[in-house]
C-alpha positions in Angstrom: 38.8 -87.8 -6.7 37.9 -90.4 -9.4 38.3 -87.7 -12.2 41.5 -86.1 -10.7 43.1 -89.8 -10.6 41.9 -90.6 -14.1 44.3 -87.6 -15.4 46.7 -88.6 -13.1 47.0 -92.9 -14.4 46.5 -91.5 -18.0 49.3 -88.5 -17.9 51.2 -91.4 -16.3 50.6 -93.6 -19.4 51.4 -90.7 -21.9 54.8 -89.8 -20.0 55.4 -93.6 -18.8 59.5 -93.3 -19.8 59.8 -90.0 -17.5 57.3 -91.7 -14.6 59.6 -95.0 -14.6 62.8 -93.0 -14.4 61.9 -90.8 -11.8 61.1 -93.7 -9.8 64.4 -95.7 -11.1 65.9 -92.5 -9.9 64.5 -92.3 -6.3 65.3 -95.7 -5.9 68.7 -95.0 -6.4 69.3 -92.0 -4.4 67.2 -93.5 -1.4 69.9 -97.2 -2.4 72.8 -94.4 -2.0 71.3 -92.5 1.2 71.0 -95.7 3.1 74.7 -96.9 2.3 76.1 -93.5 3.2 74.0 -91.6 6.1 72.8 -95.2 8.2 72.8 -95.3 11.2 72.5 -98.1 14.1 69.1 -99.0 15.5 68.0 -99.6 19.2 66.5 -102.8 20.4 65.6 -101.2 24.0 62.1 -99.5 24.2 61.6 -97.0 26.9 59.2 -94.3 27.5 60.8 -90.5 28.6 59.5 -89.3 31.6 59.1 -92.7 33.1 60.6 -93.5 36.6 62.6 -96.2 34.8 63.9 -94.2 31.8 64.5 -91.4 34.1 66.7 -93.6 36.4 69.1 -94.8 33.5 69.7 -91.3 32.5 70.3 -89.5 35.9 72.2 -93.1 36.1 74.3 -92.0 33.0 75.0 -88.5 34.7 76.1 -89.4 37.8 78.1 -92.8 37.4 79.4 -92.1 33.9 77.7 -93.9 30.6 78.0 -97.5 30.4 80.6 -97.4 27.5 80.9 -100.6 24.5 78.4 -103.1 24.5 79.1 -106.2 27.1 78.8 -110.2 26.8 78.6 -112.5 29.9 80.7 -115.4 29.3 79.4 -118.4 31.7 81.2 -121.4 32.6 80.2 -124.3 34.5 82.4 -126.8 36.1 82.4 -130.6 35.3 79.7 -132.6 37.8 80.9 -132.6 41.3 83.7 -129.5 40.6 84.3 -126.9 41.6 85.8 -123.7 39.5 88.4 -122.6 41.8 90.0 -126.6 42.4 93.6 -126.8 40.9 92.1 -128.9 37.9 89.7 -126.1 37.3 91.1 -122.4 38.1 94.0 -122.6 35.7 91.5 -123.3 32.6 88.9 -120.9 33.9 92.0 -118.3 33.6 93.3 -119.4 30.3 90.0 -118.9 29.2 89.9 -115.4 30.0 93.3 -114.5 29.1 91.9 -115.6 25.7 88.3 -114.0 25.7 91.0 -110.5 26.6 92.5 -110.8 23.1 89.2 -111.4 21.1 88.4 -108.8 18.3 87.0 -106.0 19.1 87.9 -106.7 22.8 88.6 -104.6 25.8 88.3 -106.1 28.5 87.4 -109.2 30.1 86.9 -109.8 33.7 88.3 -112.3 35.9 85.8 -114.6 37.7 87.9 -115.4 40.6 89.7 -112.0 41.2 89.5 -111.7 45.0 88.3 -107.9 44.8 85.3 -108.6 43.3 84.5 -112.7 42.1 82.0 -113.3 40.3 81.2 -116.9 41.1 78.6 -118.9 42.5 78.6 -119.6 46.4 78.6 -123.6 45.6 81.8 -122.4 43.5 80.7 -124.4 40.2 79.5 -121.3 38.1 81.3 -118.2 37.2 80.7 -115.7 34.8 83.2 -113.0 32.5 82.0 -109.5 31.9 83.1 -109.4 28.3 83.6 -105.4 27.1 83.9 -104.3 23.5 85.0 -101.2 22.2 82.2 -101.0 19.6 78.7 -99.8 21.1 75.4 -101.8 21.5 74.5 -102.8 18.0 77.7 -102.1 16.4 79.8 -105.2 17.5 80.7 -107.3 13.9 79.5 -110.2 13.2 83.1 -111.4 13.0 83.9 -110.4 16.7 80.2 -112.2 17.5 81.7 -115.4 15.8 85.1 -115.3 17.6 83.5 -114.7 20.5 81.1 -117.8 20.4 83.7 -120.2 18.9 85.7 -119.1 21.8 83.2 -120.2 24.0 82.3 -123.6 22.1 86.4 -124.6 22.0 86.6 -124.0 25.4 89.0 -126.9 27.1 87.1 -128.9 29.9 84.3 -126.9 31.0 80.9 -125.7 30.3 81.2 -122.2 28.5 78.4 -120.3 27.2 77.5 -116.7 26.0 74.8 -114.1 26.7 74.5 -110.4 26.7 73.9 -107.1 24.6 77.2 -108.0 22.5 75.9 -111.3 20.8 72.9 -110.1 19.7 72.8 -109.5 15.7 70.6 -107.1 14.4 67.6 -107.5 13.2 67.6 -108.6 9.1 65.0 -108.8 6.1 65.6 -111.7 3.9 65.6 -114.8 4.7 64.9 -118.1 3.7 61.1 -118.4 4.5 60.4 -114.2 4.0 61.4 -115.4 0.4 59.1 -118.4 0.5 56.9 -115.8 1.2 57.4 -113.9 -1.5 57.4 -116.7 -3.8 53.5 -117.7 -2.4 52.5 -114.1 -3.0 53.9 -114.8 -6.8 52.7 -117.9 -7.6 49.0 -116.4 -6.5 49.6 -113.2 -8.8 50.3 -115.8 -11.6 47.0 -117.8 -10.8 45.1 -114.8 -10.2 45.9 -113.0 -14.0 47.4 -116.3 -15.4 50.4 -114.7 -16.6 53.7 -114.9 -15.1 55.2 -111.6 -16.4 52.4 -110.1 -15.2 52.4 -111.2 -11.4 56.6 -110.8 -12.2 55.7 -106.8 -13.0 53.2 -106.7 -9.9 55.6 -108.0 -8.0 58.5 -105.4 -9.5 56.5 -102.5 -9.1 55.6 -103.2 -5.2 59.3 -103.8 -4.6 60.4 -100.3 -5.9 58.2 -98.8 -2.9 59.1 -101.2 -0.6 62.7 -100.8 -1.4 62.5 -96.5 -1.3 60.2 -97.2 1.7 62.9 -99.1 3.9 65.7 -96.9 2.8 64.2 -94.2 3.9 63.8 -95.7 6.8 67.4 -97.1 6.6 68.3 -93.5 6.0 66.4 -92.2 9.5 68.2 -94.3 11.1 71.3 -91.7 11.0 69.6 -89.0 12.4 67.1 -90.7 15.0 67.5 -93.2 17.5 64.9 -95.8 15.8 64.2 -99.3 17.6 65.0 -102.3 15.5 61.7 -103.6 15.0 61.0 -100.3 12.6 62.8 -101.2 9.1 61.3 -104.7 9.1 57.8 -103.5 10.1 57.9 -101.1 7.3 59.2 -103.3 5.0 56.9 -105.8 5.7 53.7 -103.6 5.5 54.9 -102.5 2.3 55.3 -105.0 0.1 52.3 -106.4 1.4 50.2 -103.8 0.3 51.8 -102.4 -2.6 51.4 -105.9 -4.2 47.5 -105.6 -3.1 47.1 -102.1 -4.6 48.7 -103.3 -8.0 46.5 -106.1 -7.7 43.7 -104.0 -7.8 44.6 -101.9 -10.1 45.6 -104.0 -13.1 43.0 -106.4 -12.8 40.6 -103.6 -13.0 42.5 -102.1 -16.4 42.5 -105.7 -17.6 38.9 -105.4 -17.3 38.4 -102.2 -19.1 40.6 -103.5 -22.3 38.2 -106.1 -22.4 35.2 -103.5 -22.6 37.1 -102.1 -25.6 38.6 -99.0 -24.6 41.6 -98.2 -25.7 45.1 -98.7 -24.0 45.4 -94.8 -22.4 41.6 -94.6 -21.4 41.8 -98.2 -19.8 44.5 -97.2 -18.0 43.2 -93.9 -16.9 39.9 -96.0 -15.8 41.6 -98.0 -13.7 43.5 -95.3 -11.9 40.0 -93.5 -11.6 38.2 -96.4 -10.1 40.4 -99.1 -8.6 43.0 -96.5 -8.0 40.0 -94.1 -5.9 39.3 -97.4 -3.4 43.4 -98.0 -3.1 44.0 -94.2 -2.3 41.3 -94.2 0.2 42.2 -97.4 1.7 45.9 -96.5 1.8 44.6 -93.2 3.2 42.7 -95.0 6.4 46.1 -97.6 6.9 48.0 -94.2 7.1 45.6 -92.5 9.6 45.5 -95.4 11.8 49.3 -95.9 11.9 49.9 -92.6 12.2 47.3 -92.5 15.0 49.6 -94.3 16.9 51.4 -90.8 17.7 48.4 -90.5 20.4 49.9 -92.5 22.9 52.7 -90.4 23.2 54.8 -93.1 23.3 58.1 -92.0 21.4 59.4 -95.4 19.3 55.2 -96.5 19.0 54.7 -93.1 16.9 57.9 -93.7 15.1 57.3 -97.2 14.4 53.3 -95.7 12.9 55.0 -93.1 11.0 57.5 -94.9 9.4 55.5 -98.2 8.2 52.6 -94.5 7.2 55.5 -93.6 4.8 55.9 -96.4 3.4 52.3 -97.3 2.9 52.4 -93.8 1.3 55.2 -94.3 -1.4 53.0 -97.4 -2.0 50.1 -95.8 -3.4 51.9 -93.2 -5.2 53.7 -96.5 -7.2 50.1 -97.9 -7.1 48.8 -94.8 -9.1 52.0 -93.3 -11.4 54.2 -96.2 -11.6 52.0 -99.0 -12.3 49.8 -97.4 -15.1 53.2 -96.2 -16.6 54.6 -99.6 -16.8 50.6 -100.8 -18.1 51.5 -98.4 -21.0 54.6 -100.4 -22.1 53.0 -103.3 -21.5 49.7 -102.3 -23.4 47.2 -105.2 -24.5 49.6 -107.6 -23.9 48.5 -107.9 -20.6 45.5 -109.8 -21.9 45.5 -113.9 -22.9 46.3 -113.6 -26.9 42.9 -115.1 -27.9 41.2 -111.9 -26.3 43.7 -109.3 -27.6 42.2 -109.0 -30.7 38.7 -110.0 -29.9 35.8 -108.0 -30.3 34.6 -105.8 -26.9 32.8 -107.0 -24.2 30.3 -104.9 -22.0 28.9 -107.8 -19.7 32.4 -108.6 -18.2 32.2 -108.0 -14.6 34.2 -105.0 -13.0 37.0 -107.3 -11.6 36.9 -109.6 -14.0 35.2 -112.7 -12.1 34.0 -114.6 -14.9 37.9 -116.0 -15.1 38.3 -116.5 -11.9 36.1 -119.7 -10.5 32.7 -117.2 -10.7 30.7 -120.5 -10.1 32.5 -121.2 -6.7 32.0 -117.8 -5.5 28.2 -117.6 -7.0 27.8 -120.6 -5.1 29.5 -119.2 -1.9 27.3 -116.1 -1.3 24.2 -118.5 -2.3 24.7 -120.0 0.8 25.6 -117.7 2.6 22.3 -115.6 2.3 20.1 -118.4 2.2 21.8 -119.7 5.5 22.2 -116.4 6.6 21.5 -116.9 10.1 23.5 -119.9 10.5 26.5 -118.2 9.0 26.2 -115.1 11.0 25.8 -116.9 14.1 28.6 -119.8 12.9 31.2 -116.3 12.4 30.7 -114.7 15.9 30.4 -117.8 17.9 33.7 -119.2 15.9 35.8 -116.3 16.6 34.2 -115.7 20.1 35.7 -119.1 21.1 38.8 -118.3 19.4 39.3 -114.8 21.2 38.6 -117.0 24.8 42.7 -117.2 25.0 43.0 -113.2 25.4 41.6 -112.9 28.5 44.5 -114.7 29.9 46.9 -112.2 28.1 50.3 -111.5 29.2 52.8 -108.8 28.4 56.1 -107.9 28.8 59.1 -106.3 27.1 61.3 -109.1 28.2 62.0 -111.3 25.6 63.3 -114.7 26.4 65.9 -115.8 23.6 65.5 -119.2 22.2 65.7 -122.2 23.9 68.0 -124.1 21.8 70.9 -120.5 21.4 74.5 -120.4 23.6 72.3 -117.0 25.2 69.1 -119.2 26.6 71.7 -122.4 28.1 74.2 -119.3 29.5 70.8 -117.9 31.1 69.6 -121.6 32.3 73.2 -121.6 33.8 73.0 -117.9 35.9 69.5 -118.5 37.1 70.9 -122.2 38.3 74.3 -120.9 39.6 72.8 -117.8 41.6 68.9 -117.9 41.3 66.3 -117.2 39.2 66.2 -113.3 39.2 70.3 -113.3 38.9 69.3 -112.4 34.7 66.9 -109.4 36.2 68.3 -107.4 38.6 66.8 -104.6 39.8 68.6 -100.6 40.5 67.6 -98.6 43.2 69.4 -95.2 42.7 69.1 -92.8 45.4 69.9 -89.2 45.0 70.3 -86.6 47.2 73.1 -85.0 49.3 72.6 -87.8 52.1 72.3 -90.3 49.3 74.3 -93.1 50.7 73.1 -93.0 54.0 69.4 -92.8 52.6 70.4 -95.7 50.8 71.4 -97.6 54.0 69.1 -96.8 55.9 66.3 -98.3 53.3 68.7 -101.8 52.7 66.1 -103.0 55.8 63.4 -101.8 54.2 64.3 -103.1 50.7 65.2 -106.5 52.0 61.9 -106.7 54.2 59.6 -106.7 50.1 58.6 -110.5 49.2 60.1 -112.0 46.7 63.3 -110.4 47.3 67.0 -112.6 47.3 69.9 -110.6 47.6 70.5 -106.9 48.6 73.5 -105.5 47.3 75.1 -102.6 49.7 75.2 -99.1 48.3 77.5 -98.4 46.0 78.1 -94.2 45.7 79.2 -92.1 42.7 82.2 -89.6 43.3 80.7 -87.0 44.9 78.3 -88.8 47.5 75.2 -87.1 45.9 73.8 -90.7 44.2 74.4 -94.4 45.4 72.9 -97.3 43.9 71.5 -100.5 45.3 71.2 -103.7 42.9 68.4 -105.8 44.2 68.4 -109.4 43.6 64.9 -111.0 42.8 63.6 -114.8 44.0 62.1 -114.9 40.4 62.9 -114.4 37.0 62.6 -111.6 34.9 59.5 -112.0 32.8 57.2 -113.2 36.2 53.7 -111.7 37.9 56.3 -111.8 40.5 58.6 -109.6 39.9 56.8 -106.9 38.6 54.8 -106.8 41.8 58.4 -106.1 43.4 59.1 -103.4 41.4 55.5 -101.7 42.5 55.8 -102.6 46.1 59.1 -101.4 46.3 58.4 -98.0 44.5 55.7 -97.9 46.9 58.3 -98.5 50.1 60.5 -95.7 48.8 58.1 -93.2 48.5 59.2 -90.9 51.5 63.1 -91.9 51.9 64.5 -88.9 53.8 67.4 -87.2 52.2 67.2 -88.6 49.0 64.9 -89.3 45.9 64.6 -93.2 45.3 64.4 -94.6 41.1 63.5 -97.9 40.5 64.8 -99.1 37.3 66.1 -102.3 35.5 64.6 -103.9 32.5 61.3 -105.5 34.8 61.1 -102.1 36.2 61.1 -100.8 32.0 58.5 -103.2 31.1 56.3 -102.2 33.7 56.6 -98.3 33.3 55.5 -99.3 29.6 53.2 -101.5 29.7 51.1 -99.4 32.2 51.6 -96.5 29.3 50.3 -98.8 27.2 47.4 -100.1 29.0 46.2 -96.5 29.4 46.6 -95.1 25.8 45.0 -98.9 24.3 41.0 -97.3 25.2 41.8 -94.2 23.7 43.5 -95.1 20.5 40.8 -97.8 19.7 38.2 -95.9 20.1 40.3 -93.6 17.4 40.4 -96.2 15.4 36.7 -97.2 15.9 35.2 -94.0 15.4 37.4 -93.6 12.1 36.3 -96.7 10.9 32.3 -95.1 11.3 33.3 -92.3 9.9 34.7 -93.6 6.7 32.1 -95.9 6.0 29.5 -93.6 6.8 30.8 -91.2 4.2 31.8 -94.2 1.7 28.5 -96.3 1.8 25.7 -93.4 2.6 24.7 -96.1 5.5 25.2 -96.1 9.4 24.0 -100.0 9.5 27.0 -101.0 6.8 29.5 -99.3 9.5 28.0 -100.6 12.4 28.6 -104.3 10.6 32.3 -103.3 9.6 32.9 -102.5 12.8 31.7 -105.3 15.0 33.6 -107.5 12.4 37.1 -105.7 12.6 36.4 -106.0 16.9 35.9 -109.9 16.7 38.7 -109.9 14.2 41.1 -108.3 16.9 40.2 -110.8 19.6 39.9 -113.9 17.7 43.8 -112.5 16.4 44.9 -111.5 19.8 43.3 -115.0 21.0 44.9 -117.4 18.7 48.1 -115.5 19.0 48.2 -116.1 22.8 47.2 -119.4 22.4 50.0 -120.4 20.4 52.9 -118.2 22.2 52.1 -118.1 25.5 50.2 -121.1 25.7 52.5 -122.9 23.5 49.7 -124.5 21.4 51.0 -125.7 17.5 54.5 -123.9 18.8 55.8 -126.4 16.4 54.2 -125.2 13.6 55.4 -121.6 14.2 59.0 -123.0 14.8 58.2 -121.4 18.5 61.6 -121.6 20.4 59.9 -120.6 24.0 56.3 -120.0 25.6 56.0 -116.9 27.4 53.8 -113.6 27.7 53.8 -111.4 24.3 55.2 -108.3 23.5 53.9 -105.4 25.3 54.1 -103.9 21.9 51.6 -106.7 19.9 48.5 -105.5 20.7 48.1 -101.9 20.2 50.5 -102.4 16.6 47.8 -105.1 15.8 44.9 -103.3 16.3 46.3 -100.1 14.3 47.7 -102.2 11.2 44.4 -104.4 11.1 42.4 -102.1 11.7 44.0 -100.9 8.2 44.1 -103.7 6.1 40.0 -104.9 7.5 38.6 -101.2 6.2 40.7 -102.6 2.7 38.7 -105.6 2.5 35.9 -103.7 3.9 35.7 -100.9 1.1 36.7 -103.1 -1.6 34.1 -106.1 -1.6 31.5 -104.0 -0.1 31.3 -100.7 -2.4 30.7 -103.5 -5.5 27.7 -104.3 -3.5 26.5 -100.8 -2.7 27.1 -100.1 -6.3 25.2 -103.0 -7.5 21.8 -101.6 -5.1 22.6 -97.9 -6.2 22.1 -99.5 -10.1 18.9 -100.5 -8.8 19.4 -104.3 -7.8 17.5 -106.4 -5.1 19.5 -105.8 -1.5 19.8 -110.0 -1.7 20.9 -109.3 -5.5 23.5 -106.5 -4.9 25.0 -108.8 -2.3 25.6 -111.3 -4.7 26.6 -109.8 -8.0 29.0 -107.3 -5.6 30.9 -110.7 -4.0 31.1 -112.4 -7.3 32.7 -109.0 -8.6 34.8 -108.2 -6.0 35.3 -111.5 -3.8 37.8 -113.2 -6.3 40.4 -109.8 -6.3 39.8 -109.9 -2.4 40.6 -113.7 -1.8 44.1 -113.0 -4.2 45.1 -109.8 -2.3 44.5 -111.5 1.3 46.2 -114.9 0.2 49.3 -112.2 -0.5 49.2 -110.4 2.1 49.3 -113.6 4.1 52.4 -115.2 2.4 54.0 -112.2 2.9 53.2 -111.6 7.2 53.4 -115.1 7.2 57.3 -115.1 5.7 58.3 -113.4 8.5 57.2 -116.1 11.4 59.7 -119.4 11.2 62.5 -117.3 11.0 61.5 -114.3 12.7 63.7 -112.6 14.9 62.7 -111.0 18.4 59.2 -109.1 18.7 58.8 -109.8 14.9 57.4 -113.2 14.8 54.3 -112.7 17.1 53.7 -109.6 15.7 53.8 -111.2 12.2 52.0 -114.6 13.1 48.5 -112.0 14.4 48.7 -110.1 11.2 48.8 -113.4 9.3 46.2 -115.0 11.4 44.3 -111.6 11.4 43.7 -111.3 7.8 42.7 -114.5 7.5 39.9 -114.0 9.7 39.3 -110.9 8.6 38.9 -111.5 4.9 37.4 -114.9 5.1 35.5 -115.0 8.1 34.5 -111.4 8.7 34.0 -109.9 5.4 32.9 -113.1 3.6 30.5 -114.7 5.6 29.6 -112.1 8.5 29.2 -109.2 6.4 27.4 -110.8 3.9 24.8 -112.8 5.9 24.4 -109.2 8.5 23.3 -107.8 5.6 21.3 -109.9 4.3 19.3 -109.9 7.0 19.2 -106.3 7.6 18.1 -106.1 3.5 16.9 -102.5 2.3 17.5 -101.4 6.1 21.2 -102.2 6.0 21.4 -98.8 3.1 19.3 -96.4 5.2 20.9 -93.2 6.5 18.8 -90.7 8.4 18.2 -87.1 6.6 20.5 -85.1 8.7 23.5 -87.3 8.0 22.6 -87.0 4.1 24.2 -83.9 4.0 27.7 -85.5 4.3 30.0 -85.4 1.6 30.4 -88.7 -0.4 33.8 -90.3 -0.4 33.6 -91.6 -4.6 35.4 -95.2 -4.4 33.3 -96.8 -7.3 34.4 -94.3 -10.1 30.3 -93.1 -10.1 32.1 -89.9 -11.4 33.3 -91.1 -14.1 30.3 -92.6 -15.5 28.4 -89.6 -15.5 30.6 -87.9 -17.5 30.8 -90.7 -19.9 26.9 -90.8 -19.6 26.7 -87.3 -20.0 29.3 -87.2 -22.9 27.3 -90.0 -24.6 23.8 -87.7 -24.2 26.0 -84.7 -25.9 26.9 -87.0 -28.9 23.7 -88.5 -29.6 21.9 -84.6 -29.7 24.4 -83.7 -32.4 
C-alpha cells in the first residue's frame, strides 16, 4: 500500500493544477446538487416492523394522513380566572380569529367550541390546534416568527406555543461551531508555526467536509433522512480531514528537512503518513458503516453517510493535499531551514520543534512509574464510568427550559396532567373494531398509571377505532413506558380485533428495546475488528489486547461523564444544559461506533512509531520512548482538533446533537490522553519484549504496512544497486 500511495501523492504533485480543479469542480457540482435536488429531513426516528411504526401507518390508511404540520397554542387565564368569564372568552377568541390569518395558516381551532373544547376542567387553560399548509419541516421561519410574536403580543393572557410547527431545523454554523473552528486553527498554527499553513490545512479539510455534507444535503431529495445526519457528517468530517492533513504535512515537512526534494517529499509523505490515515480512515468507515447491523433504518443511514464523508476525507488527505504541497513547495518550511543543509536525525514527525523535552519527560515517567500510572488510568476512568450504570434512554427529548415550547408544556401538564404532552393510541382493527375497542375501555382503564380513557373514535367504514389514553405521568418517565408494556400485554387476545399501541412513549420504547438488543452484537463487531486490525498492524496479540481494554474504559468513562452531566445535571452550566433528563436512545451505540474510530487513530498512529522503533532493533523500554516523542506531539495537535471541533457543537447544540457531541469531545480526551498516553504506554512497559510476541500460527497473517517499511527497502535496496556500480 505504501508504494501504491507514494505514486499516488507524487502523480498528485506532478498534475497538482488538474487534482485542485477536479476537486474545485466537485465542489461545485455537489454546491449546485444541494441547492437544486434538497430535500426536507425527518426529526422522528422509528423502526419498520415495530408495533409502534406499524400503528402510525395502518393509522395513516385507515383515518387519512395527518396533513401540514400543527402548533398548540396555550393560553392561561390571569390568577383566579377563568377562560370562558366575559372578561376572558372574547380575547381568547380574538386570539384565534388572529392565529386563523397567520402565514402559512389553515386552520386554527377554537378552544371553547361546544362540539369539541379543548379546555381544562378548572376552565383556566385552553389550548389551539394551529394547522399549516406546509408539511412537518417545511413551515418558514417567517410563519414560525409570526406565529410566536402572535403569541408574545397576546392581550391579557398567558399565550405560549408548542408543537411540530415551531420547531426549526437543524443548522451547522453557529457562533460557538466557529469558535470551534477557530481553536482547531489556532492549534494548526502552534503546531507548524505558520498561519498559512494551518489556513491551507484548514482549506483543504473544508473542501471534503463541504462535498461530504452536500452529498448528504443532496440525499436528502431522494431519502427520508433524520435531521441529526447532515450535522453528524459534517461534524465527523472536518474533524478528521483536518487530522489526516495534519498528519500528512507534518510528515512531508519532515522529509524536506531530510533533503529530499519537493516531489519525493511529497510522495513520502503520501506513502507513509498517508498509509496510517488510509488505514485509519478505513477502520472509522468499517465501524460506521457497521452500524447497518442493527437493522435499524436511520442508524445505518446516519453510519453510511458520516462513512462517506470520512471517505472523501481521505481521498483530499491523499490527492488534494500533496497537490496543494506542490504549489506550496519548501515554503512550507521556517525560511532559516529552506535553504539549510539536510538533516537525517530529525525525528519522523518532527518532534524536536515541538516541546520534545516535555514529552521525553512525559513517557520517563510514565515507564518508570509504570505501575502507578497504569493503575492511576483504570481506576480514574473506572470511577468516572460509575455514572453509566444509572443510564437512561429515551427518544423523547424535552425542549429547553427557558423556550415558549417548554412554559406551553409546563402549562398542559398543569392545566390537564402530567401525561396530557404524551398520550398514548390504541388502534383496534378488525371488522368488530369498535366494539372490541369498547369492550377493552375496562380493561385499558383498570392499567396503573392511567388518567383519562378517551371513548373509541371509528374510521368510516367501522373496520379501525382508536382509543387515546391519557397517562398519570409524563412522557419521558419509568412510568409510562411500563404502561405501554402492560397495556400491550392486556391486549394481547382482544376478540374481533387486532390491538396497536403506539404514540411517541410507545416509539421510544419499540426502539430502544431494538437498540438494547443489537448494542452486544455490534460491539463485539467493533471489538473483534479492533483485534483484528492490530493483530495484522503490530504482528502482536498483547498490543491488541491493550488497545482494546483502553477503547472499553474509554466508552464507559465517556458514557459515564456524559450521564453525569445530562441526566444528572452535574457542570450543566458549563455545557449551557437547558434540562436534565435521560439521553438519547441514540448516544450510545453512535458513540461506541465513532470512538471506536477515532481510539484505533490514536492507537495506530502513536503506537506503530513504537513498533517501528523495536523492529529497528531498540530496547522495548527504548522503542516506547523514542516512538511517543515521535509520534505523541502530532497526536496531542490532532486530538486538541478534534476536540475544538466536537466540542463547537455543545453550547449551541440543537436537539440529540449536543450530548452526542459533548461524549465525543469528552471521549477523545480520554482516549488520547488518558488511554493511549499513559495506559498504553505503562501496559507495555510492563509487558516489555512480551508485549511484541505473536505465536507461529498467527505469523502467517498478512502485514497491514502503516510505517512506510516498504518504502525503505526499496530505497535501501536502490542504495545497495548504486554503490555495486
Amino acid at each position: 500500500m505504501a508504494r501504491l500511495l507514494y505514486r499516488l501523492g507524487f502523480g498528485a504533485h506532478r498534475r497538482r493544477l488538474l487534482v485542485v480543479l477536479l476537486w474545485l469542480l466537485v465542489l461545485g457540482g455537489t454546491g449546485v446538487g444541494a441547492s437544486t435536488l434538497a430535500g426536507t429531513t425527518s426529526g422522528s426516528f422509528s423502526i419498520p416492523g415495530q408495533e409502534s411504526t406499524t400503528a402510525l401507518d395502518k393509522i395513516d390508511e385507515q383515518f387519512g394522513a395527518g396533513g401540514g404540520a400543527t402548533a398548540r397554542v396555550v393560553a392561561q387565564a390571569p390568577d383566579g380566572q377563568k377562560l370562558t368569564s366575559s372578561e376572558n372568552a372574547p380575547k381568547l377568541a380574538a386570539l384565534v380569529r388572529q392565529l386563523s390569518g397567520l402565514p402559512g395558516v389553515v386552520s386554527a381551532s377554537n378552544p371553547l367550541d361546544p362540539q369539541a373544547p379543548t379546555v381544562n376542567a378548572d376552565q383556566d387553560v385552553a389550548y389551539s390546534t394551529v394547522t399549516y399548509e406546509a408539511a412537518v419541516g417545511d413551515v418558514t421561519e417567517a410563519e414560525r416568527t409570526a406565529l410566536l410574536d402572535a403569541a408574545r403580543n397576546a392581550s391579557g393572557l398567558t399565550v405560549e406555543v408548542t408543537g411540530e410547527a415551531t420547531q426549526a431545523p437543524p443548522h451547522v454554523g453557529g457562533p460557538a461551531e466557529v469558535i470551534g473552528v477557530v481553536i482547531a486553527l489556532l492549534v494548526l498554527a502552534i503546531t507548524y508555526g505558520s498561519l498559512v499553513l494551518a489556513g491551507m490545512n484548514l482549506l483543504t479539510a473544508s473542501v471534503g467536509v463541504g462535498i461530504g455534507a452536500l452529498g448528504v444535503t443532496i440525499a436528502t431529495g431522494f431519502m427520508d433522512l433524520q435531521s441529526t445526519t447532515p450535522i453528524l457528517a459534517a461534524m465527523l468530517g472536518l474533524a478528521v480531514g483536518i487530522d489526516y492533513a495534519l498528519f500528512i504535512i507534518n510528515r512531508y515537512r519532515q522529509e524536506l528537512r531530510r533533503g529530499r526534494d519537493v516531489g519525493d517529499a511529497i510522495g513520502t509523505a503520501v506513502g507513509t503518513a498517508g498509509s496510517a490515515v488510509v488505514t485509519a480512515g478505513l477502520t472509522v468507515v468499517i465501524a460506521l458503516a457497521g452500524l447497518a447491523v442493527v437493522g435499524i433504518p436511520f442508524l445505518t443511514q446516519m453510519g453510511v453517510a458520516a462513512a462517506l464523508t470520512i471517505v472523501v476525507a481521505v481521498l483530499v488527505a491523499v490527492t488534494l493535499v500533496p497537490a496543494v504541497l506542490g504549489y506550496l513547495g519548501r515554503r512550507v518550511l521556517p525560511r532559516k531551514q529552506r535553504t539549510a543543509p539536510p538533516r537525517t536525525d530529525v525525528p519522523a514527525d518532527d518532534a524536536e520543534s515541538h516541546g520534545r523535552g516535555f514529552f521525553r519527560g512525559w513517557i520517563g515517567a510514565v515507564t518508570r512509574n509504570r505501575v502507578a500510572a497504569l493503575l492511576l488510568a483504570v481506576v480514574g476512568l473506572g470511577a468516572v464510568a460509575v455514572p453509566v450504570l444509572s443510564m437512561e434512554t429515551t427518544l423523547v427529548a424535552a425542549p429547553a427550559t427557558d423556550s415558549s415550547q417548554a412554559r406551553a408544556e409546563r402549562m398542559l401538564a398543569d392545566g390537564f396532567g402530567e401525561g396530557f404532552n404524551g398520550p398514548l393510541v390504541v388502534l383496534f382493527e378488525g371488522d368488530d373494531a369498535v366494539a372490541a375497542a369498547t369492550a377493552a375501555l375496562p380493561t385499558i382503564d383498570g392499567a396503573d398509571d392511567v388518567a383519562l380513557v378517551i371513548p373509541p373514535r371509528p374510521n368510516g367504514d367501522g373496520k379501525a377505532a382508536l382509543v387515546t389514553v391519557i397517562p398519570e405521568s409524563g412522557p419521558a418517565t419509568q412510568a409510562t413506558e411500563d404502561l405501554v408494556t402492560d397495556l400491550r400485554e392486556r391486549l394481547a387476545d382482544v376478540d374481533g380485533a387486532t390491538a396497536y399501541v403506539t404514540g411517541a412513549t410507545a416509539v421510544s420504547v419499540d426502539v430502544a428495546v431494538a437498540l438494547d438488543e443489537a448494542m452486544p452484537v455490534y460491539l463485539a463487531l467493533v471489538v473483534g475488528l479492533a483485534l483484528v486490525l492490530l493483530v495484522l498492524v503490530f504482528r502482536s496479540i498483547l498490543v491488541p489486547l491493550v488497545g482494546v481494554l483502553g477503547f472499553l474504559l474509554t466508552i464507559g468513562a465517556s458514557l459515564g461523564a456524559t450521564v453525569a452531566v445530562f441526566q444528572w445535571g452535574w457542570l450543566g452550566d458549563a455545557v449551557n444544559l437547558d434540562a436534565t433528563g435521560p439521553l438519547l436512545s441514540l448516544t450510545p451505540i453512535l458513540m461506541i461506533g465513532i470512538l471506536f474510530g477515532l481510539a484505533m487513530d490514536y492507537q495506530i498512529f502513536l503506537v506503530s512509531r513504537m513498533h517501528e522503533a523495536h523492529h529497528h532493533g531498540k530496547s522495548p523500554l527504548d522503542a516506547i520512548g523514542t516512538g511517543f516523542r515521535q509520534a505523541a506531539p502530532v497526536v496531542v495537535a490532532a486530538a486538541l482538533i478534534m476536540f475544538s471541533v466536537f466540542a463547537g457543537f455543545v453550547p449551541k447544540g440543537e436537539g440529540p446533537m449536543k450530548s452526542i457531541a459533548f461524549a465525543l469531545a469528552i471521549g477523545i480526551l480520554f482516549d488520547a490522553f488518558v488511554v493511549r498516553m499513559v495506559l498504553v504506554p505503562a501496559a507495555l512497559a510492563l509487558l516489555g519484549e512480551k508485549a511484541w510476541w505473536l505465536p507461529k500460527w498467527l505469523r502467517r497473517l498478512p502485514t497491514l504496512d502503516v510505517e512506510g517499511a516498504g518504502l525503505e527497502e526499496d530505497r535501501d535496496r536502490e542504495a545497495l544497486v548504486d554503490a555495486g556500480r
